[in-house]
N, C-alpha and C positions, 0 to 999 in steps of 0.2 A: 837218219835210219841207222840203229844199230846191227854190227853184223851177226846179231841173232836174227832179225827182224829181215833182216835183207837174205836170208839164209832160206825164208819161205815169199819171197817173193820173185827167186830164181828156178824159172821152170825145169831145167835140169837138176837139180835139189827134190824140186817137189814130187819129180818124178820117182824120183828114192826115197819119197816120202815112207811108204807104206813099209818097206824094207827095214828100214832105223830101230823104232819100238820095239821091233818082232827080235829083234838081236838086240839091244841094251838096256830092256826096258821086261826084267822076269818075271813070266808068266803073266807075259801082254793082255794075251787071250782071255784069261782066267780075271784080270782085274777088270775089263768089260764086264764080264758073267757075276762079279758078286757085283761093282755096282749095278747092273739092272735089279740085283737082287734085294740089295737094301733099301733101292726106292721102290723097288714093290710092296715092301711090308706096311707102307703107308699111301703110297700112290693108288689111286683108284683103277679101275681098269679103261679109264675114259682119259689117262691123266693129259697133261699139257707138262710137255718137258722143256726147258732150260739148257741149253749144252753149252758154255760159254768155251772158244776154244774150237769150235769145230770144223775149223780147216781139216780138209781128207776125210774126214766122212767118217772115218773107223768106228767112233763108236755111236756115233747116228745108225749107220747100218746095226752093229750090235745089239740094240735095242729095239730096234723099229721091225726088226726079225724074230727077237724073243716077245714082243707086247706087241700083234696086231692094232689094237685099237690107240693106241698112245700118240702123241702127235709132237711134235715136236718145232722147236724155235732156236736154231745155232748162229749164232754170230762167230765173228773172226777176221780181221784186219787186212787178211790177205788176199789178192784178188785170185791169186793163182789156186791156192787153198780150195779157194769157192767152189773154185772149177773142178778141181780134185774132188771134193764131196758130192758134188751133184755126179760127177762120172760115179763115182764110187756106191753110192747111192740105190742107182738102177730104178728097179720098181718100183721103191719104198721112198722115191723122191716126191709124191704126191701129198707123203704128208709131215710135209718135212719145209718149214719156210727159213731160207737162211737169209743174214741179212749180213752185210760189209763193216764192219766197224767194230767200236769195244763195248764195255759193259752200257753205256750209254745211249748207244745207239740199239739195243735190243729192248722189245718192247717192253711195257711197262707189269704184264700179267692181269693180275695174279697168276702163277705157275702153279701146279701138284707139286714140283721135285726140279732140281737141279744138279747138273755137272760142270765139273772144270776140272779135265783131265791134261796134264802133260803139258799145263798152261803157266799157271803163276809162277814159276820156277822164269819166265821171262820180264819180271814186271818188277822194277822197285819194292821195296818193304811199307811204303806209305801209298804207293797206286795199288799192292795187293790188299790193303787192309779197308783201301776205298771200293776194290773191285768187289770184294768178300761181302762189302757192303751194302749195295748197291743190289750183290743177288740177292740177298736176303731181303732188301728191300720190295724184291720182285717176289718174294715165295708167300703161298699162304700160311697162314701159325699151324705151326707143327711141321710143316712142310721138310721131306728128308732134301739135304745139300750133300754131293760127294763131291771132294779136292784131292788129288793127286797130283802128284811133282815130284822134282829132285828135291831133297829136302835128306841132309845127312849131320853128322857131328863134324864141328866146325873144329875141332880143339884136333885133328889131324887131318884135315882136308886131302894132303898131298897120298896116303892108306887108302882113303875112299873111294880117290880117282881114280886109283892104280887099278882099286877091282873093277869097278866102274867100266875103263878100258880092257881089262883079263875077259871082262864078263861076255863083252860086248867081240870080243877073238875068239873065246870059245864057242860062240854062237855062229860064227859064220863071217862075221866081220873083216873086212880087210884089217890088217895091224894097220897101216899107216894110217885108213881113218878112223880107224877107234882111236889112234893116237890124237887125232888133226881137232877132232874133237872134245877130248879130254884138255889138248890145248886150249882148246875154245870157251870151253866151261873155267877155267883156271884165268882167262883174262879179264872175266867178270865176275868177281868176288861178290862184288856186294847182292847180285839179281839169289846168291843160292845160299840158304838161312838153318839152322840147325831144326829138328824136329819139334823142340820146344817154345822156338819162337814161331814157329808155322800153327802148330796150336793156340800160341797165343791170338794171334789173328783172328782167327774164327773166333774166339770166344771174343775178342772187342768188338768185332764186325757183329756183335748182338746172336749168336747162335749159341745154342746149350745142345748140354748130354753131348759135348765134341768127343768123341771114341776114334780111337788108330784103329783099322783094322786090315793093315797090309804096307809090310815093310822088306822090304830087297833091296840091298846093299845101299847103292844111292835113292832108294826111292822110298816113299811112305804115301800113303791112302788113309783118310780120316770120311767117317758121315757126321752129321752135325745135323741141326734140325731149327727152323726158323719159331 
């Protein structure tokens, strides 16, 4: 287990789950609100959603509060995680089935729409191209996909981090763990990819009309469509 992966699987961690995003991750809130938005422009109102990543609940809640009728299917590898979304969840956990594991272990669909938020930023460059895969493989034709992650220009890394952690202080953040994690992110070079090669992905992983549409310092949002 690497110590990203062991990083949510420690309950004191996960407990500061929901805190993290809300400070180094701009205008958290707001990339919930367009992706519900951009799967609605295709999703039906009966749809069946996709959330790969869904440890903590955040954006299951998100959406399951904007779309009454919508249902949804999140997987996520962390047990702790689990726990965390079904608490976080509340009322809206009724239509909400989550399941322990990775893209593999979530069913088969066909889905309306999928997410992965704040995910493949943890995943090799060839398990994210398998993972990107795999959803598509679960979506119906046409089907909207949203991906979000770190994803910055590689040709100065050590600039990006800096804001990265500035961002993550002026928000509220302790310095030494915006530092401790900027560390963290810097001892795993290869998991975090330039915006260009993140695009390419998606388009091998078989999706078209790939569009960026939300970019904040370290971070970038594309929807894509199966």
């Amino acid at each position: 287990m690497s110590a990203l992966q062991a990083h949510f699987s420690d309950p004191q961690s996960v407990a500061r789950y929901a805190e993290v995003p809300r400070r180094f991750v701009p205008g958290f809130a707001d990339l919930h609100r367009m992706t519900r938005i951009l799967l609605a422009e295709r999703a039906p109102d009966d749809a069946r959603v996709l959330v790969v990543g869904a440890g903590g609940g955040l954006e299951l809640k998100a959406f399951a509060e904007a779309q009454p009728s919508w249902t949804f299917d999140g997987v996520d590898p962390a047990d702790e995680m689990l726990k965390l979304a079904e608490r976080t969840l509340g009322p809206f956990a009724d239509r909400v089935h989550l399941h322990r594991g990775y893209i593999d272990d979530a069913p088969d669909g066909p889905f309306d729409a999928a997410t992965c938020l704040m995910t493949f930023h943890f995943l090799p460059p060839e398990e994210r191209l398998r993972t990107a895969s795999e959803i598509r493989r679960r979506l119906k034709p046409g089907a909207p996909f949203v991906a979000a992650h770190a994803s910055y220009p590689q040709n100065d890394r050590s600039l990006w981090l800096s804001r990265y952690a500035a961002f993550g202080i002026a928000s509220g953040a302790d310095p030494g763990q915006a530092h401790k994690a900027r560390t963290t992110i810097e001892a795993h070079p290869n998991l975090f990819l330039g915006p260009e090669q993140d695009e390419a992905i998606l388009r091998d992983a078989g999706f078209s009309d790939v569009s960026l549409f939300y970019a904040a310092f370290t971070w970038r949002g594309w929807v894509a469509y199966a």
